[in-house]
C-alpha positions as MATLAB code, in Angstrom:
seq = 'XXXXXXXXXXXXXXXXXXXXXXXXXXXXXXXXXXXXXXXXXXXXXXXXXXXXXXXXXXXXXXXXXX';
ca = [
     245.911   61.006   49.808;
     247.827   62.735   52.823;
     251.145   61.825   53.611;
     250.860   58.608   51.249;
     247.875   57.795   53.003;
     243.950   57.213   52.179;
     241.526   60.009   53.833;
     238.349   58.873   54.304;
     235.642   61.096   55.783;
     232.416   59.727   57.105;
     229.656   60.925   59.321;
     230.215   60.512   62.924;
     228.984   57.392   64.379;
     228.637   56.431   68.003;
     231.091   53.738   69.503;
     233.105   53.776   65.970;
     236.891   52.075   66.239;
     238.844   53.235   63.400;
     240.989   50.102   63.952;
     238.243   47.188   63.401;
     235.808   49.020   60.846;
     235.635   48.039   57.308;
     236.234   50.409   54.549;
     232.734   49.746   52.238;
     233.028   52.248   49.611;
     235.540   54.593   48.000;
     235.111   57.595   45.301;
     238.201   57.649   43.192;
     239.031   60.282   40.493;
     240.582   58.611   37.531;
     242.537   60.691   35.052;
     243.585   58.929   31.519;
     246.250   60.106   29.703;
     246.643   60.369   26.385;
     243.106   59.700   25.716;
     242.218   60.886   21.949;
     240.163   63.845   21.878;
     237.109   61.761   20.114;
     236.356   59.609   23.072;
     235.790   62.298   25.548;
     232.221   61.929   25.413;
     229.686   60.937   27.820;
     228.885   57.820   26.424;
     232.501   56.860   26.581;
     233.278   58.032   30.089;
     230.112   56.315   31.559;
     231.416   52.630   29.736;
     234.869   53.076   31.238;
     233.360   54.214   34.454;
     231.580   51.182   34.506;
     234.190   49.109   34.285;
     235.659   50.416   37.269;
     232.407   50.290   39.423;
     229.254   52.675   39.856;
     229.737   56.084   38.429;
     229.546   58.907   40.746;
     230.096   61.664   38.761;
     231.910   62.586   35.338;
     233.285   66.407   35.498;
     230.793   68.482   33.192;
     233.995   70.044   31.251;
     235.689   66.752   30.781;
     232.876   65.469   28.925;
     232.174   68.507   26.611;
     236.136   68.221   25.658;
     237.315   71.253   27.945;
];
């Protein structure tokens, strides 16, 4: 976020009006807290992710328990 705002950046498109375009995907980074130290696994991370939508990436160090 900037200023309490959502940044989006996109390639550069012809003709494109920021003010009627549709927002058609967004990559979120979700932090848990609290989470006990036995469900930081891949397997875990991947089911949550799930939930939430398609899984773009889970941080290599989060799932090894750094």
């Amino acid at each position: 976020m900037v200023t309490n705002h959502y940044f989006i950046v996109q390639w550069w498109r012809p003709f494109f009006l920021a003010n009627v375009e549709k927002v058609q995907k967004v990559v979120v980074w979700v932090r848990i807290p609290r989470l006990p130290i036995e469900l930081y696994n891949s397997r875990f991370l991947h089911r949550v992710g799930g939930i939430l939508g398609s899984i773009f990436k889970i941080n290599k160090l989060t799932s090894i328990q750094s």
